[in-house]
N, C-alpha and C positions, 0 to 999 in steps of 0.2 A: 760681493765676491769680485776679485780680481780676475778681468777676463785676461787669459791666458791662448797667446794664439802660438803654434810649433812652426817654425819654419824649416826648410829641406833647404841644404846649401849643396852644391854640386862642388867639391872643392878637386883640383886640378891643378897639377906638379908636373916639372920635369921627371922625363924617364930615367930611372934608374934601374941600377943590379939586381939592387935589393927594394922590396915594397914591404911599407910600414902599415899592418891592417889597424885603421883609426874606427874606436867605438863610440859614438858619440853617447851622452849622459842625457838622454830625454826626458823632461819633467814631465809626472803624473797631471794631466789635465782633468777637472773638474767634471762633471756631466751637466748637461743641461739639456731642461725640457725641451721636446722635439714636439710639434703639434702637426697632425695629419686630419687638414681643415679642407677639405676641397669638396664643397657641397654642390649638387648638380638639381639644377631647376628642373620639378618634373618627377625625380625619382621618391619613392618615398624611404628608401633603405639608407638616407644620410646619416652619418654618423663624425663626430671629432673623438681620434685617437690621441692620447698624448704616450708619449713615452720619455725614458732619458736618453741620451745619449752613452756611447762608449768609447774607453779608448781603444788605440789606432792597434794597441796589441792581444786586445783582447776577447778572446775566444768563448761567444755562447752562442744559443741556437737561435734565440730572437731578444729584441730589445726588452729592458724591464719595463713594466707600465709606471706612471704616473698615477697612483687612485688617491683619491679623499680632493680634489678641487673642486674649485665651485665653478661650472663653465656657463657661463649666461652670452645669450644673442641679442642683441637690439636692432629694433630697425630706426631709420628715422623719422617714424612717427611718433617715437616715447613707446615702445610696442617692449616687452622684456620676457623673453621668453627661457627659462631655466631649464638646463638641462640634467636627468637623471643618470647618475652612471650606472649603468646595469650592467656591469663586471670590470674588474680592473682596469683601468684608462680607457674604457669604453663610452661614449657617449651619445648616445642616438637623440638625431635631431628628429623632436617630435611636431610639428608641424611643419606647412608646405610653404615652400616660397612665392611671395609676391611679386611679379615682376614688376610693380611698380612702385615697390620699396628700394630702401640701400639698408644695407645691413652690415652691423660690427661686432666682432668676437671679443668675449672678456675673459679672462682668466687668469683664480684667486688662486695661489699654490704658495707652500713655502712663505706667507709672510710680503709675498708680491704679487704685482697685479700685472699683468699682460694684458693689450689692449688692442687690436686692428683698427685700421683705419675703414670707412666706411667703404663698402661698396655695393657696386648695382649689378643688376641683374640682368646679365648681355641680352641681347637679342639671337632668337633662337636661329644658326645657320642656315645657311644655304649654301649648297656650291650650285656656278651657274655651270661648268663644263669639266666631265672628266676623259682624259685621252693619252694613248699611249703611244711611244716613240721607242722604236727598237733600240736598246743601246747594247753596250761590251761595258761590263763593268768588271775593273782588276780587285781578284782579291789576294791577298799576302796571306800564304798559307802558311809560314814560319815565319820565328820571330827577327830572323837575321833579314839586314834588307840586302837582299842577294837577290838578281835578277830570276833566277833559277826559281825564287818562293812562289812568285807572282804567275800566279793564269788569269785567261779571259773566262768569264762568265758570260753569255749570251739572255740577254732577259727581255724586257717591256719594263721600261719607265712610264708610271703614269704620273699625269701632270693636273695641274687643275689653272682653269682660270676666273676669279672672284669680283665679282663688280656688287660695291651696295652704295645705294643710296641715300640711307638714312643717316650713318652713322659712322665713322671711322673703325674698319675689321681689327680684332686680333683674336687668331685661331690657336689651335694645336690640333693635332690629327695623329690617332692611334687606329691601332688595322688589326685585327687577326684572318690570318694566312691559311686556308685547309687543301692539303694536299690530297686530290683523289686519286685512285689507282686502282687495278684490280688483278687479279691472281684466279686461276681454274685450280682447281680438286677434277680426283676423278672418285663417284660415288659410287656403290654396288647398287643397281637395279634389276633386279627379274635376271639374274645370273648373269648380265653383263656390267658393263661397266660405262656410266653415266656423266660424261665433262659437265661440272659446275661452275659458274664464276662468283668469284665473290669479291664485294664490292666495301674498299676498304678506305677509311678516310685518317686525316692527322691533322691538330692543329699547330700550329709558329705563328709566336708573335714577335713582331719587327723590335731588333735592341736599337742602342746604339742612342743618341743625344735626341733630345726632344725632338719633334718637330712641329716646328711651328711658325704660324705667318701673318704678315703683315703688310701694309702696304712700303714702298722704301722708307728710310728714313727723313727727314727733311724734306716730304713733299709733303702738296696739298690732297696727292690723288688717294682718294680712296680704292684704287682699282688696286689689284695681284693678277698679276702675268705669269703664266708657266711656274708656277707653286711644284717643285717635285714630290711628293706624293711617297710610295713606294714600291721600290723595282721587285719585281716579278719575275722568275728564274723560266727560262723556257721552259727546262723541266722539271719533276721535284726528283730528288734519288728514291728510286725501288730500285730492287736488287733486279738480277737477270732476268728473273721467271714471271715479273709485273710487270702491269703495261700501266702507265701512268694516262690521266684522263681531264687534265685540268685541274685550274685553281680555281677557288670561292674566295673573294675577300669581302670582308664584312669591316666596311669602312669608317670611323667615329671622327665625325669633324667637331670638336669642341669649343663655342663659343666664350671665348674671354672679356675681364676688364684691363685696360690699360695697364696699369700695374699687376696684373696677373699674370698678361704676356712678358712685361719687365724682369718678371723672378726667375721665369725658363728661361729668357733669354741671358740672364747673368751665372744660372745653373749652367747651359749650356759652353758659356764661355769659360769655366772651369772643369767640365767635363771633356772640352774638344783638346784642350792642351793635354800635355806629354811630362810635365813635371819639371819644366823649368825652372830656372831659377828666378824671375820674372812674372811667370804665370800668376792669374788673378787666384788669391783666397777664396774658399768655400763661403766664412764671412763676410763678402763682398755683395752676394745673392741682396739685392734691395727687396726683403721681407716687408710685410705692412703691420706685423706684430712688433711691440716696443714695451719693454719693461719700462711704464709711467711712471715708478717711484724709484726707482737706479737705474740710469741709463746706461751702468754698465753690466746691468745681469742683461746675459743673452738669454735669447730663446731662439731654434730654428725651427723652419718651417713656415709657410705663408696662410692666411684665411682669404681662401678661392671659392667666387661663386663662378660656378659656369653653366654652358645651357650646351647640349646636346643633339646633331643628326646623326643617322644612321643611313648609310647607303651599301647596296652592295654590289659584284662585278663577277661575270662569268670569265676567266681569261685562258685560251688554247691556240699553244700553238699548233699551225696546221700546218704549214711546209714553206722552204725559203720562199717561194714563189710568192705565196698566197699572207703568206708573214702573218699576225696573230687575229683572232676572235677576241672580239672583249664588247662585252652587252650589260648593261644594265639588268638585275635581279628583282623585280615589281613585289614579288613575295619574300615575305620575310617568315622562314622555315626556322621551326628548333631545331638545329644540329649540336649532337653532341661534340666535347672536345675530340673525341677519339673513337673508333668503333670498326668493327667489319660485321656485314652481312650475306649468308649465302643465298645464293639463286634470284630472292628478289631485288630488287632496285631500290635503294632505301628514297624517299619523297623529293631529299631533298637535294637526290643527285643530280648533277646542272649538264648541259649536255648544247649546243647549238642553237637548236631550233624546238626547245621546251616550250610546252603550253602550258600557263598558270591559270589556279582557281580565279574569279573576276573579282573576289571581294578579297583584302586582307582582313 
């Protein structure tokens, strides 16, 4: 199949009286499989999704799958591990990873063979420090850029700083955000009436372009300096009648391979652009997947192993004076995404000067 890539031209004329609306004539682009390979050392819930792709005008509620391939794993020991699909483009990795193997994805669809390149199995992170620096961060509340859109936000940036030893880092770092806060009731008791607090929580997870780190480019240092992390709003929005009570973030540093971090980083450079006419191609992404028997069937999507920590962070602000609270979290509590509680304290509400169980 002829790969077919759509280009945006910004076209641009002198002003006139009159304007000529030009409807450009866009070819139908083909679909192609999409592979959602991102295996995490550790977890046993792995799975490869494939799907197709769609075009840029059309309208459904999720991707179609890919079913009937054959998806096989290899390590490089001759090791060949097949995988079952147990529902449409479903494919659960049934065995656990080696961390002292490399491993490559294959995949038979359509008459072609799709193939990764081998990789290893990072080394499980560590961050050596995490710390916060009061900033102002602008955000553009409309879409005009008119001075008038822009306010200040007041938050806590946290930062990290990463020293390894052994091996050259590449991360990415995903967070979710739980907003605490609380609200009183008044209840009937024994013919009066009873103030209750009820203690309410919310989860946000951070959008916006990857994140993710490394050391500069062109050095030899393996160190990361002042990594930003993510900004924490001093306060969350409750309406009038709430009192807001701090944030929880439950922080995911995820350890990568070299060309793992290469793929975010070439998503990101087409993500961070505005639509220029310059701007880099979605095709551009250095994928490690490669149609072995036509180099010109694509496929998108990368095969990622990575390895996973988990940290978390009490953060309050307490007044300009005294500027923010932010503590490390030793237990690790189920919270749900969402919820309220009356009267009691639900476990895993964070508060100052909390005393934790001695064991996780």
């Amino acid at each position: 199949m002829k790969r077919l890539i759509t280009y945006w031209f910004l076209l641009a004329g002198l002003l006139t009286a009159c304007e000529d609306i030009y409807n450009p004539d866009i070819d139908q682009v083909d679909s192609v499989i999409v592979a959602d390979a991102r295996l995490v050392y550790g977890q046993s819930n792995n799975a490869i999704h494939l799907y197709n792709s769609l075009g840029f005008n059309e309208k459904v509620e999720s991707y179609p799958p890919v079913y009937g391939a054959k998806v096989t794993i290899y390590d490089n020991r001759g090791g060949e591990y097949n995988l079952t699909e147990s529902k449409s483009g479903y494919y659960p990795v049934n065995f656990r990873l080696n961390p002292d193997l490399d491993y490559k994805l294959m995949i038979s669809y359509g008459g072609n063979i799709y193939e990764s390149s081998f990789e290893p199995v990072p080394k499980v992170p560590v961050l050596d420090s995490v710390y916060g620096i009061p900033e102002i961060k602008l955000i553009i509340e409309g879409g005009e850029n008119d001075v008038n859109d822009i306010r200040e936000k007041p938050g806590l940036q946290l930062y990290t700083d990463i020293t390894s030893e052994e091996e050259m880092p590449y991360y990415r770092f995903t967070a979710r955000k739980i907003m605490q806060y609380t609200y009183t009731i008044n209840v009937p008791f024994f013919g009066s009436i009873l103030p209750v607090i009820v203690y309410c929580w919310n989860s946000f997870y951070p959008q916006g372009i990857f994140n993710i780190a490394s050391p500069p480019d062109y050095s030899n240092t393996r160190e990361i300096n002042k990594h930003p992390l993510f900004f924490i709003e001093e306060r969350g929005f409750v309406g009038p009648d709430q009192s807001f009570a701090g944030w929880i973030l439950i922080l995911y540093q995820h350890g990568l391979s070299k060309s793992g971090h290469g793929y975010y980083k070439d998503l990101n450079s087409q993500l961070g652009y505005e639509g220029r006419l310059f701007d880099p191609l979605y095709v551009q992404a250095r994928s490690n997947l490669k149609c072995i028997n036509n180099p010109d069937q694509l496929i998108l999507g990368n095969f990622e192993i990575s390895t996973i920590k988990e940290t978390r962070y009490f953060i309050q602000y307490i007044s300009e004076e005294r500027g923010y609270h932010l503590k490390p979290i030793p237990y690790f509590y189920n919270i749900p995404v969402n919820g309220e509680q009356e009267e009691d304290q639900p476990g895993f509400w964070e508060y100052p000067h909390k005393n934790y169980p001695d064991e996780q």
